[in-house]
VEXKEDO-284946 format. One record per residue: z, y, x of N, C-alpha, C, CB in turn; residue number from 1. Coordinates in nm, 4 decimals, padded with zeros to 6 digits, always signed. Each point is the difference from the previous one (the first is absolute). Last residue first. Glycine has a CB too. Layout:
N
NODE      n_w      n_v      n_u     ca_w     ca_v     ca_u      c_w      c_v      c_u     cb_w     cb_v     cb_u num
NODE        Z        Y        X        Z        Y        X        Z        Y        X        Z        Y        X NUM
...
This chain:
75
NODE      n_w      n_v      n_u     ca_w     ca_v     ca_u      c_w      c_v      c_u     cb_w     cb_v     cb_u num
NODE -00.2587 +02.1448 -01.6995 +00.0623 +00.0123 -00.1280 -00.0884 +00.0086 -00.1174 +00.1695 +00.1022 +00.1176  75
NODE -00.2818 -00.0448 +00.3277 +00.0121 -00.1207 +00.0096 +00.0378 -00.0370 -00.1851 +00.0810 +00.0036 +00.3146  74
NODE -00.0577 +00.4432 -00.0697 -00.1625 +00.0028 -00.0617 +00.0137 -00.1478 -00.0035 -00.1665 +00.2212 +00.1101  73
NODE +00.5466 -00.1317 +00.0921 -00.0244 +00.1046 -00.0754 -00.1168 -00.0725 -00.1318 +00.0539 +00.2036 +00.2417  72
NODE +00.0098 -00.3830 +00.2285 +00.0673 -00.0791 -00.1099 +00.0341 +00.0995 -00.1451 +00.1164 -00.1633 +00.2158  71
NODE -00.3855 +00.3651 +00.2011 -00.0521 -00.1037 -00.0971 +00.1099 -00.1108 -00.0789 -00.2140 +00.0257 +00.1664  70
NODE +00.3653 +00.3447 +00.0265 -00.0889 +00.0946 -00.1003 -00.0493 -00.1914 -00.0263 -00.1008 +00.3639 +00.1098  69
NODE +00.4077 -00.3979 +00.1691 +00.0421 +00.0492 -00.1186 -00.0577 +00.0577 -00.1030 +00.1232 +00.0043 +00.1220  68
NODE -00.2766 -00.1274 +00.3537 +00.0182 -00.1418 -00.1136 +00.0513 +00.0346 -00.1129 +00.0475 -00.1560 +00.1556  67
NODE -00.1643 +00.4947 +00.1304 -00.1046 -00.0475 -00.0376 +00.0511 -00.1256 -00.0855 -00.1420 +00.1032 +00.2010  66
NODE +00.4781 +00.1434 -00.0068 -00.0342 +00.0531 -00.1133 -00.1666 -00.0875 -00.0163 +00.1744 +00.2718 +00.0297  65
NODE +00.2442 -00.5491 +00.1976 -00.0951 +00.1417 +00.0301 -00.0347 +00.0433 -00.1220 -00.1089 -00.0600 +00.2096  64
NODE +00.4107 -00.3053 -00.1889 +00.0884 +00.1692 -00.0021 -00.1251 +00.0872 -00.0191 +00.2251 -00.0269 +00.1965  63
NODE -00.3017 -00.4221 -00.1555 +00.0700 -00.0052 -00.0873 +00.0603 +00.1829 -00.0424 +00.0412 -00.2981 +00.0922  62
NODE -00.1877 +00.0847 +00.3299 -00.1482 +00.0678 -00.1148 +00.0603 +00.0276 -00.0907 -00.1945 -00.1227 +00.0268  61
NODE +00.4020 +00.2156 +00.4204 +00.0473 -00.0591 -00.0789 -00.1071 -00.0303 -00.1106 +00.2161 +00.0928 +00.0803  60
NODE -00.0805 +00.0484 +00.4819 -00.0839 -00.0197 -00.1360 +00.0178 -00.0868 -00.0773 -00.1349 +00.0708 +00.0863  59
NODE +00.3905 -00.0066 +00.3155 +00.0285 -00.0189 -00.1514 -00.0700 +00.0811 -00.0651 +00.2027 -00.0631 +00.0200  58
NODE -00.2935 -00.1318 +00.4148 +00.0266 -00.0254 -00.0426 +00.0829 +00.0292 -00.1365 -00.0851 -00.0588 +00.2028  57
NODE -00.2961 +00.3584 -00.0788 +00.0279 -00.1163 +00.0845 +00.0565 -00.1156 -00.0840 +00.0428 +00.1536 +00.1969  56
NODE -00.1695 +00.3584 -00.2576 +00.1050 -00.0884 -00.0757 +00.0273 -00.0849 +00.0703 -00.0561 +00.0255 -00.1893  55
NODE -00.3910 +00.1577 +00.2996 +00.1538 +00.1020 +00.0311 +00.0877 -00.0746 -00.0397 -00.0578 +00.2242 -00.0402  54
NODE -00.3263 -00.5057 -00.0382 +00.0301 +00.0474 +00.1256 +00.1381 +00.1242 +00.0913 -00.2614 -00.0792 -00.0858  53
NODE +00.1320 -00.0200 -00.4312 +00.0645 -00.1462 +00.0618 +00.0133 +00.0465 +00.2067 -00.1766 -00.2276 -00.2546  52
NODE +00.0222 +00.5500 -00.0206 +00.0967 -00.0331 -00.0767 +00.1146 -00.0906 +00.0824 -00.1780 +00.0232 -00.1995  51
NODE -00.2987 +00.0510 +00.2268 +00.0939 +00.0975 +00.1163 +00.1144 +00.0015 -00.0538 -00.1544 +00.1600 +00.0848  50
NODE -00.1472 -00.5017 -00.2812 +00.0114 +00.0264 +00.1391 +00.0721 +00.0763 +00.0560 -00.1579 -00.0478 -00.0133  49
NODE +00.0889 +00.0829 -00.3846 +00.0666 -00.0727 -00.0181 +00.0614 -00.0278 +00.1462 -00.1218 -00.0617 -00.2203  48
NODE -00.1781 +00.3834 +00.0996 +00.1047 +00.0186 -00.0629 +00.0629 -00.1220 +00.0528 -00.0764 +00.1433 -00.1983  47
NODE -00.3420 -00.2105 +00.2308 +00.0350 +00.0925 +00.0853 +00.1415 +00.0224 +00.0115 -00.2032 +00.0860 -00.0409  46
NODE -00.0014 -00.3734 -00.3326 +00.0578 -00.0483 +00.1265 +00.0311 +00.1044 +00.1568 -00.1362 -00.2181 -00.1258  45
NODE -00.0134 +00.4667 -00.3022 +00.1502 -00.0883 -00.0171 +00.0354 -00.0902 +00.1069 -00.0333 -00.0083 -00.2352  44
NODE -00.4477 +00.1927 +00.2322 +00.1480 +00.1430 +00.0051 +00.1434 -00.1190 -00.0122 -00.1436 +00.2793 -00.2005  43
NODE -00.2237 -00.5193 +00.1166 -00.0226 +00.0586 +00.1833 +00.1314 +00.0803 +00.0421 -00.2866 +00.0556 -00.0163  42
NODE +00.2064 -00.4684 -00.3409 +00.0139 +00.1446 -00.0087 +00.0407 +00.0585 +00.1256 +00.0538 -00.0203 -00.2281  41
NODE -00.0648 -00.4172 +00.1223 -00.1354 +00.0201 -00.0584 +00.0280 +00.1624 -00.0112 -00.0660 -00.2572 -00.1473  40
NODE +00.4367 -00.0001 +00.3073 -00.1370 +00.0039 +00.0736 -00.0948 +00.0110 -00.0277 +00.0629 -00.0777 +00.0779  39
NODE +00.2870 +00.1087 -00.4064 +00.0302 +00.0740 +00.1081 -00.0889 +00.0313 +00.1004 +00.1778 -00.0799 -00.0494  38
NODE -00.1488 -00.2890 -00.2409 -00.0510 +00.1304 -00.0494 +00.0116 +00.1005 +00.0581 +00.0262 -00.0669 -00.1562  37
NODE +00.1653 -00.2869 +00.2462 -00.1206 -00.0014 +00.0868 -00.1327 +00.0584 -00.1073 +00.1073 -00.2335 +00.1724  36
NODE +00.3888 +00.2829 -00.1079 -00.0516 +00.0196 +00.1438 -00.1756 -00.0488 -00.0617 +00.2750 -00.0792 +00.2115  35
NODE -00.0039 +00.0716 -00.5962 +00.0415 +00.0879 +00.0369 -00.0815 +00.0465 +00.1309 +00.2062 -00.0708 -00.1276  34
NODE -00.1509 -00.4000 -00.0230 -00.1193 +00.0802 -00.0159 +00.0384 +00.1226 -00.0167 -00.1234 -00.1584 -00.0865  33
NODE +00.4217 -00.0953 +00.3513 -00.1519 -00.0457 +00.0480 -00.0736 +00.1346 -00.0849 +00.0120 -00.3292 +00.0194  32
NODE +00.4293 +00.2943 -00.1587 -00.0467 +00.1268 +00.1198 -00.0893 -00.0630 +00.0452 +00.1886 +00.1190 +00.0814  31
NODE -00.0443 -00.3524 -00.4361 -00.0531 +00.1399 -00.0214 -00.0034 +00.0614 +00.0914 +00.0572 +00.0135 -00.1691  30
NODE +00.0592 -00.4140 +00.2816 -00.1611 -00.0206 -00.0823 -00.0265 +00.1579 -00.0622 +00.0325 -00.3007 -00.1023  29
NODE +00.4083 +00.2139 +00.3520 -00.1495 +00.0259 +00.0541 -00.1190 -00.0184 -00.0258 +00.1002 -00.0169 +00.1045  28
NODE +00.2734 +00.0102 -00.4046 +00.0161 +00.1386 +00.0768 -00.0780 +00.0007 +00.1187 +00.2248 +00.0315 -00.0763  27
NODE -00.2189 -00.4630 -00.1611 -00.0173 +00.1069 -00.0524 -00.0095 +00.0989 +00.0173 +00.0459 -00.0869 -00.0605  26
NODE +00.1477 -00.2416 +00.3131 -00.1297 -00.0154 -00.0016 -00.0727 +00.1123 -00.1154 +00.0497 -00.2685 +00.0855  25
NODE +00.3770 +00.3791 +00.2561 -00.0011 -00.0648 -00.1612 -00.1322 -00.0134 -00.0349 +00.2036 +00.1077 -00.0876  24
NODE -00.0374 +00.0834 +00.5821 -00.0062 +00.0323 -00.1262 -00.0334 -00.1118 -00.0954 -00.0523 +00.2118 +00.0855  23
NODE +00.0452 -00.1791 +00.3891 +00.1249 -00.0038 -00.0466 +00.0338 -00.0114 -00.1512 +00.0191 +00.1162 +00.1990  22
NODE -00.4183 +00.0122 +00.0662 -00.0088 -00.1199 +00.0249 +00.1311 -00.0549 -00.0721 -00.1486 +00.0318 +00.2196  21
NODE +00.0822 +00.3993 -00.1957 -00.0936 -00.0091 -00.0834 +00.0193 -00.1211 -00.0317 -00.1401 +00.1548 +00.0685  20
NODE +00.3268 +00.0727 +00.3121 +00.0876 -00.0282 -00.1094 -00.1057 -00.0465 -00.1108 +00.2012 +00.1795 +00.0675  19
NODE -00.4232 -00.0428 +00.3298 +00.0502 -00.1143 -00.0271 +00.0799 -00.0741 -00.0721 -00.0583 +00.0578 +00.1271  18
NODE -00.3654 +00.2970 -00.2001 +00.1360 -00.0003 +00.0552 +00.0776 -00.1242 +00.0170 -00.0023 +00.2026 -00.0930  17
NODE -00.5136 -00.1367 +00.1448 +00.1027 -00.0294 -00.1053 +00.1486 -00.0011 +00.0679 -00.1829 -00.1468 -00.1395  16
NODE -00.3582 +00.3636 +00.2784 +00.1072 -00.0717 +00.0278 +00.1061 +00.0051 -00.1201 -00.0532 +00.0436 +00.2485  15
NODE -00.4733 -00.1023 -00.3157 +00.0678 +00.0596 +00.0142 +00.1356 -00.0460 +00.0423 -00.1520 +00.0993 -00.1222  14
NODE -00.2215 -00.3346 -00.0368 -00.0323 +00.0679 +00.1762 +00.0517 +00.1258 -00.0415 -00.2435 -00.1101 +00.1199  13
NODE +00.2236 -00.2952 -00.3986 +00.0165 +00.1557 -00.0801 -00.0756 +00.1016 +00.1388 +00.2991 -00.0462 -00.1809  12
NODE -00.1792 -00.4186 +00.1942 -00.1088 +00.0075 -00.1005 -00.0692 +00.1639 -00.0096 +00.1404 -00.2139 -00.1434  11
NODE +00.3193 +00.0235 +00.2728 -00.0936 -00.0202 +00.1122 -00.1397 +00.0632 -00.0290 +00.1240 -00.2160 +00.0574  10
NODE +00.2123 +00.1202 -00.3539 +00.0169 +00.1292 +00.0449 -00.1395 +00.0229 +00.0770 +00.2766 -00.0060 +00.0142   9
NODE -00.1896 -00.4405 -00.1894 -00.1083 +00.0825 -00.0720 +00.0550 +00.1351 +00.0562 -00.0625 -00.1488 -00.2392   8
NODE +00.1944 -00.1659 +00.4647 -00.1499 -00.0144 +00.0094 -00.0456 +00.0770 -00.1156 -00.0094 -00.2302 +00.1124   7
NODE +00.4832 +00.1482 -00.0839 -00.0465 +00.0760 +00.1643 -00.1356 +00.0360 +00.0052 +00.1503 -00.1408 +00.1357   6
NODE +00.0577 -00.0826 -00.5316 -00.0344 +00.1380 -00.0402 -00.0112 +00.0379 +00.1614 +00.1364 +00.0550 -00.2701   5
NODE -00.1849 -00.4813 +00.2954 -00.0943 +00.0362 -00.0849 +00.0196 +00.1453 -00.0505 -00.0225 -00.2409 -00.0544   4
NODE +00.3608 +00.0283 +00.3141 -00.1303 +00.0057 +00.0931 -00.1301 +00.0279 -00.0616 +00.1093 -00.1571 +00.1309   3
NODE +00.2870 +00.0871 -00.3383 +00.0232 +00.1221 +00.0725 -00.1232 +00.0026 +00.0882 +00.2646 +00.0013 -00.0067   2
NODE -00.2229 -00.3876 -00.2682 +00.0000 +00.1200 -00.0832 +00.0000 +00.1254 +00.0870 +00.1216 -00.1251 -00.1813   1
């Protein structure tokens, strides 16, 4: 099981935080498609990137505002 959500992050060719891996199969099936709606948008994976690159380790997606607008518009 862990080696299959390793292969679907993988998928994405974006970096994944590692607390991600920690999380509840659910809470990473919604942050898979969250990220990979995400990669179909130039401006937002930008965002995400410098997000994740300044932040480092406690970037959080759960907190950022791009995941909050899309679990928003999810409803």
């Amino acid at each position: 099981m862990i080696l299959q959500i390793i292969k679907m992050f993988d998928n994405l060719d974006i970096p994944i935080p590692n607390v991600v891996y920690s999380y509840d199969h659910a809470k990473q099936k919604e942050i898979y498609h969250y990220l990979l709606e995400l990669t179909n948008n130039e401006q937002l994976k930008k965002a995400y990137m410098i997000a994740y690159d300044h932040l480092g380790t406690s970037f959080n997606i759960f907190k950022s505002n791009g995941y909050k607008d899309w679990k928003s518009k999810q409803c």
